[in-house]
C-alpha positions, 0 to 999 in steps of 0.5 A: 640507886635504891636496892631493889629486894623483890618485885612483880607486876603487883609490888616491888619491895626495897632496902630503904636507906637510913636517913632518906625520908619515904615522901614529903610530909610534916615530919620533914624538911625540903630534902632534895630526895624522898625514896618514892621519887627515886624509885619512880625513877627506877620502876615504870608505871604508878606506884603506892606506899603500901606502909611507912617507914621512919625517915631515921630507919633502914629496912623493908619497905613495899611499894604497891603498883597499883591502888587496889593492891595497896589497899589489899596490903594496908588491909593486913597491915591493919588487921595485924597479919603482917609480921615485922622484924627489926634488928637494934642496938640499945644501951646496955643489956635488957632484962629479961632477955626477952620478953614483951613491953607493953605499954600505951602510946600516942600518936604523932603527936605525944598530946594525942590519946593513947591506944594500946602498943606492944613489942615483943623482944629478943636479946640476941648479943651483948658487948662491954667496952672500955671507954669511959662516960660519965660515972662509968668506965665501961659501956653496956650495949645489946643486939635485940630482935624486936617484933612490934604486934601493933604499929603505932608511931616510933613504937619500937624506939619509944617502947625502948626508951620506955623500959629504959634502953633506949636504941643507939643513935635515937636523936628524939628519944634516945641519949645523946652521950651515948649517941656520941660515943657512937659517932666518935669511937665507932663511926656510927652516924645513923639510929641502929634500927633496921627491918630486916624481915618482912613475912605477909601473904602475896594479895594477888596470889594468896602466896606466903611472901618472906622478904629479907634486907641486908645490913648496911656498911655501918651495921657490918662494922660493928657487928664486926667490931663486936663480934656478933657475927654468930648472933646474927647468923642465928637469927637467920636460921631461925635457931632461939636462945638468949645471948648467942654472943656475949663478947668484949671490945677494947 
């Protein structure tokens, strides 16, 4: 059953699972589930992607009920009005601890022109731990807000990748050692990119929406294991500063 974070008689909004593909398309094999069928099977009546989300990411997903009320929200995905906040693990610690990357990217496809792309950023929590990998005896990671202003393709995981962090579990533009460090030491088998927020303006009641998605078991492990639970905490009461947490993990 899909968890179901918010829903009326013109939305309904959803805690997407990591690795669940949203529909059928080109970017993916024929899965034996795609999120709209499931809810399909749990919400009656038509129902409408009002925007996307990858099939690697958790988080906030709104489903329209209606084509005119997906229209009304694709409008302000569109006009930029609706502000996105995703929660990430990268590889080691960016600096400075927040900031803005701007930097062009294509579209689904990398031979496609590019058009502008910028995601502000957060460093909300950093930890070292002693394993070894490659050259290293110790590994960096960091928790980071990320807040795309534009919604190009993987904006987020090729932004990170781009300024050289990239977000722990990233199979297409990630490192593929340090994803495995993941999987063999944290039990980690899924990209750590999460929506978490999702503030926009209700189409039909002209009311100011905030809706929220919890973290999954993996995310609560390690933030467990790596004793961030103070910097997320922060985060939800809206309290700013860099690294809430700096911690260490044997």
């Amino acid at each position: 059953m899909l968890e179901i974070l918010y829903q009326d008689d013109d939305i309904v909004a959803v805690n997407k699972p990591a690795n669940l593909a949203v529909h059928r398309s080109k970017f993916v094999g024929p899965d034996d589930a795609f999120l709209i069928d499931l809810l399909r099977e749990q919400v009656e009546g038509r129902l409408h992607l009002a925007h996307r989300l990858d099939r690697a990411t958790s988080g906030v997903l709104l489903v329209a009920r209606s084509p005119e009320m997906a229209s009304a929200l694709g409008e302000q995905f569109m006009g930029r009005s609706v502000s996105k906040r995703y929660l990430a693990v990268v590889r080691g610690w960016p600096e400075p601890t927040e900031g803005t990357i701007d930097y062009p990217l294509p579209g689904s496809r990398d031979t496609g022109p590019r058009r502008d792309a910028a995601t502000d950023y957060r460093r909300l929590a950093t930890v070292e731990v002693d394993i070894p990998l490659g050259r290293y005896e110790k590994q960096r990671y960091a928790l980071v807000a990320a807040e795309p202003r534009t919604g190009r393709f993987r904006q987020i995981r090729k932004h990170f990748a781009h300024i050289h962090h990239p977000i722990v579990g990233d199979s297409q533009h990630g490192r593929g050692d340090h994803n495995r460090l993941f999987k063999q030491h944290f039990s980690s088998h899924r990209l750590l990119l999460h929506a978490e927020r999702l503030t926009f303006i209700h189409p039909a009641t002209q009311h100011p929406m905030l809706i929220e998605a919890g973290l999954d078991d993996t995310w609560q492990r390690l933030i467990a294991r790596f004793a961030w639970d103070e910097a997320v905490r922060v985060l939800a009461t809206g309290i700013t500063g860099a690294d809430a947490t700096d911690a260490g993990c044997a």
